[in-house]
C-alpha positions as CSV (number, residue, x, y, z in Angstrom):
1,X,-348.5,10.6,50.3
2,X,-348.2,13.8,52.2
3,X,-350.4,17.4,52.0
4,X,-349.4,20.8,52.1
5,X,-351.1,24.4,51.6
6,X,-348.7,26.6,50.5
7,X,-349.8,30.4,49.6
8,X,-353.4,29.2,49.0
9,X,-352.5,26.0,46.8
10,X,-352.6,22.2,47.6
11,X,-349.0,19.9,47.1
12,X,-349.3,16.9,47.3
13,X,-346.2,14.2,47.3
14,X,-347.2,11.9,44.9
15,X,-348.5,14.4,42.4
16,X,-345.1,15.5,41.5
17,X,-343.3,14.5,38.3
18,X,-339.9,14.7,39.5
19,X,-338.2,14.3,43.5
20,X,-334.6,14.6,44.1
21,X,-333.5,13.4,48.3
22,X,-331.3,15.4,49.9
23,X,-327.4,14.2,49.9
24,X,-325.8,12.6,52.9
25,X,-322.0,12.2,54.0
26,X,-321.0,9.7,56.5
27,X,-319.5,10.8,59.9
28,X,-318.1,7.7,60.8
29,X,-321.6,6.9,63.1
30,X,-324.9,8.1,61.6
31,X,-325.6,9.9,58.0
32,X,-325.7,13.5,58.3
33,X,-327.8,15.5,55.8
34,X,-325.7,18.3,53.1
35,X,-328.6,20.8,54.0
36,X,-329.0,20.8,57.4
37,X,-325.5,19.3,59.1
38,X,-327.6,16.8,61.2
39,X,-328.4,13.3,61.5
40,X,-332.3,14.3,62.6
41,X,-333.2,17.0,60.1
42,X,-334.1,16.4,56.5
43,X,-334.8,17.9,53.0
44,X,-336.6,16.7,49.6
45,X,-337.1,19.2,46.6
46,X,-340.1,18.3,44.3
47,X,-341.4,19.6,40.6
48,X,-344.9,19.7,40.9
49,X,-346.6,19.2,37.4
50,X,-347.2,22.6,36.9
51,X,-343.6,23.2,37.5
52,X,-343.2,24.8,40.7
53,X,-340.3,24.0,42.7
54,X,-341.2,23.3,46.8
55,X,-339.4,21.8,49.4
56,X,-340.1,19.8,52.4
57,X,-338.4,19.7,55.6
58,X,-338.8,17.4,58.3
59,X,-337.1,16.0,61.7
60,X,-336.6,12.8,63.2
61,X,-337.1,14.6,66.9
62,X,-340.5,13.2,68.2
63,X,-343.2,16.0,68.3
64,X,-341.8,17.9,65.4
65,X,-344.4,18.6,62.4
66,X,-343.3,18.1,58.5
67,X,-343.7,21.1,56.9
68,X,-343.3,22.7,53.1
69,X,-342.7,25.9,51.5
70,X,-342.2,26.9,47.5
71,X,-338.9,27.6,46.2
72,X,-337.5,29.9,43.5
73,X,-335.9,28.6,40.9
74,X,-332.9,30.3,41.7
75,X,-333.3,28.3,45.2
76,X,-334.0,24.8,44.1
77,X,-330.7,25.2,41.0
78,X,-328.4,25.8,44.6
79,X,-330.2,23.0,45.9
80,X,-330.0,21.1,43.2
81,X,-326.0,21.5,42.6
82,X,-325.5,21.9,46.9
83,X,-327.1,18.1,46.5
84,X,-324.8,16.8,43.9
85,X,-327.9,16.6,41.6
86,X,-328.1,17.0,37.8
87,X,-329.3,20.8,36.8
88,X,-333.1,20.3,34.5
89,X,-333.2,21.8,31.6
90,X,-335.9,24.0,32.8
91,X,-333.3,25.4,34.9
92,X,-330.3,25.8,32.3
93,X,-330.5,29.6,32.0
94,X,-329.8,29.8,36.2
95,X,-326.7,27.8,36.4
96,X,-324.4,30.6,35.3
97,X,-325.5,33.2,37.9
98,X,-324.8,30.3,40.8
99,X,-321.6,28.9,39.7
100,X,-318.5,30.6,40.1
């Protein structure tokens, strides 16, 4: 389980009620992440309990530090659809403004 402090407040991993893994196409030799368009850098969305959206981004490259920051909900619905990922309900009213 990792830690973060974001804007004064602790995350923690395994606190979360929900986690959705960032989506992956095949480029014939390694998996290459939706997000980021590399094999070595990755993204996972959490809910926290309370219902705050955050994100955590980390990299395969040796010496590089995890790290985690809170998204909007606004962000995380892109995410979310960017990610092939069903919409929560909590989110319902954003869906609208991102699809076209």
């Amino acid at each position: 389980m990792a830690t973060y402090k974001i804007d004064g407040r602790i995350f923690k991993t395994g606190n979360c009620v929900k986690d959705w893994k960032e989506a992956t196409e095949w480029d014939g030799r390694n998996r290459i992440s939706v997000n980021s368009g590399t094999q070595w850098d990755h993204e996972k969305l959490y809910k926290s309990a309370k219902g705050t959206y955050w994100m955590e981004s980390w990299s395969n490259w040796q010496g590089d530090v995890a790290t985690a920051e809170i998204m909007s909900e606004h962000d995380a619905a892109v995410w979310l659809a960017v990610n092939g990922h069903e919409i929560p309900s909590d989110l319902d009213s954003i869906i609208a403004d991102i699809e076209e």
